[in-house]
C-alpha positions as CSV (number, residue, x, y, z in Angstrom):
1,X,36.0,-18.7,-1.6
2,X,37.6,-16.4,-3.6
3,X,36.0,-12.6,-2.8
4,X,36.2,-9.8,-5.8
5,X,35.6,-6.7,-5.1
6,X,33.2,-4.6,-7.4
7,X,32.5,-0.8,-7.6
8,X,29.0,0.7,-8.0
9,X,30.4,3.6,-9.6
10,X,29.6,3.0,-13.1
11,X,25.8,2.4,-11.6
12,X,25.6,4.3,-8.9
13,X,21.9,3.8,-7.9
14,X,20.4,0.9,-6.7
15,X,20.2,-1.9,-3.7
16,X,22.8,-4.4,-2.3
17,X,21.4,-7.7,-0.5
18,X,23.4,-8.9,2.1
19,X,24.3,-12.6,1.4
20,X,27.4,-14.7,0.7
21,X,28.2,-14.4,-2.7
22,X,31.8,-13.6,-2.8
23,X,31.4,-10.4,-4.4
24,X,32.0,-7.0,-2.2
25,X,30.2,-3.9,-3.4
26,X,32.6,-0.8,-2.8
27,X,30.3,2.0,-2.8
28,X,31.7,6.0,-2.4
29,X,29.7,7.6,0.2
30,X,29.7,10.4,3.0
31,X,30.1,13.6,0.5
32,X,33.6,14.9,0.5
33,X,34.6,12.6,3.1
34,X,34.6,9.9,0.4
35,X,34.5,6.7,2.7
36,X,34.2,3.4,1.2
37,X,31.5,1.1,2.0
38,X,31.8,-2.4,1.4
39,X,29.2,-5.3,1.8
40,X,29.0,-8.3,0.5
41,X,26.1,-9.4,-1.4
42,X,23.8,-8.9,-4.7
43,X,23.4,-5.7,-6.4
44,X,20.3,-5.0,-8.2
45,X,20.8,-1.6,-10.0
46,X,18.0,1.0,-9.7
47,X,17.6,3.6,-12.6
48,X,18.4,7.1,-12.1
49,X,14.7,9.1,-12.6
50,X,14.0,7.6,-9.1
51,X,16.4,9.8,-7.9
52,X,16.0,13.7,-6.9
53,X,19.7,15.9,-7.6
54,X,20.3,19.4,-6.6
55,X,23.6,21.5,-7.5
56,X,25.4,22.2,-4.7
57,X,27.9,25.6,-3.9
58,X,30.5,23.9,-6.0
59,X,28.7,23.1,-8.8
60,X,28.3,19.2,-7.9
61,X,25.0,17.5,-8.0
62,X,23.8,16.2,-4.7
63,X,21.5,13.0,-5.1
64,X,19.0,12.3,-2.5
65,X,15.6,10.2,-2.9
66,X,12.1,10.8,-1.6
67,X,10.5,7.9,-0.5
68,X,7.5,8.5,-3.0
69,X,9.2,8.4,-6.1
70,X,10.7,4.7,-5.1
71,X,9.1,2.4,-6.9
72,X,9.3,-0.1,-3.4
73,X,8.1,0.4,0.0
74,X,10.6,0.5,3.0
75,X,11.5,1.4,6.4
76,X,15.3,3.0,7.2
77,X,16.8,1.3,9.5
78,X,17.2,3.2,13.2
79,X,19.1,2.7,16.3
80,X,16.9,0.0,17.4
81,X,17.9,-2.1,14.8
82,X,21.9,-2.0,14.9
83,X,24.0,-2.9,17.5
84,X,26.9,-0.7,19.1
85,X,29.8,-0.9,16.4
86,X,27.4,0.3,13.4
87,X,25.7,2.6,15.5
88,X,29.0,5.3,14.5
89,X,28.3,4.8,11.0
90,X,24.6,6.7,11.7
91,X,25.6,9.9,13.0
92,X,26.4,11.5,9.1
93,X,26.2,10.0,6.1
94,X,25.3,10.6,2.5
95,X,25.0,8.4,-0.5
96,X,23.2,5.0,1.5
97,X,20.8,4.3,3.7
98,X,20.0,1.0,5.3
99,X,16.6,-0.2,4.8
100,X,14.1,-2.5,5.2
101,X,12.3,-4.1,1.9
102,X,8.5,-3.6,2.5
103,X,7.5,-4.8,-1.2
104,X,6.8,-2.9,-5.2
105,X,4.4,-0.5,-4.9
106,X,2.2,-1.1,-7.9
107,X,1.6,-5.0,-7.6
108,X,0.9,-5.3,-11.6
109,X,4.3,-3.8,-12.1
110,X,6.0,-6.9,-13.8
111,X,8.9,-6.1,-11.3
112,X,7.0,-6.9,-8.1
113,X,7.0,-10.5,-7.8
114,X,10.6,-10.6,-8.9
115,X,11.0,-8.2,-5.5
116,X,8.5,-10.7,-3.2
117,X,11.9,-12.3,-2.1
118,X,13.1,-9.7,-0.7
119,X,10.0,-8.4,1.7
120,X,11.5,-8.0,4.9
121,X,15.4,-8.2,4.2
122,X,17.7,-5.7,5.3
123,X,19.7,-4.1,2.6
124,X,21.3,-1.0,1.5
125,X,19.9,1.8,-0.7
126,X,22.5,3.3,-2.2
127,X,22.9,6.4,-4.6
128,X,25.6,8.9,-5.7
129,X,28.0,10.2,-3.5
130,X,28.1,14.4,-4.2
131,X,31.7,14.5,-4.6
């Protein structure tokens, strides 16, 4: 299989799904670190008035969310869930979290039965890094 690789730059916001699709998402993260994530899978974009943004000392906006202002329900993902290699990538991070899918919110949002396939997977929240 051929693999492409795609940056979420141009979106910035939204959710990758783990599966084998042949397309990596490279997504900026960790503040002025600026790693690269990568993970293969779907990316469903998320607009950007979920997201909160403060201006930081250097006059860059840091993104962050609050849980209620998601439109979905979701767990973040802890130490119980990852085994010892991706426990390193917990210690500091900005710009992802990973997450269980708990379901929409409002269940006559036309969005939330296109989101019933994904209760219960484990994917990545993503949002702007704040370099």
């Amino acid at each position: 299989m051929n693999i492409t690789i795609i940056r979420t730059d141009p979106y910035g916001f939204g959710l990758i799904v783990p599966a084998k699709t042949g397309i990596i998402f490279e997504h900026q993260c960790d503040g002025y670190a600026c790693n690269q994530i990568q993970q293969e899978g779907i990316f469903i974009p998320l607009p950007k008035r979920y997201f909160k943004c403060e201006i930081n000392a250097d006059g860059d906006p840091e993104y962050y969310y609050d849980e209620e202002a998601l439109p979905f329900e979701f767990e973040v993902i802890t130490y119980n869930y990852l085994d010892s290699k991706s426990i390193i990538w917990m210690f500091m991070h900005e710009a992802y979290d990973w997450i269980i899918f708990k379901g929409w919110k409002n269940k006559e949002d036309y969005h939330a039965r296109e989101f019933d396939n994904f209760i219960g997977k484990k994917m990545l929240l993503i949002y702007q890094n704040s370099d």
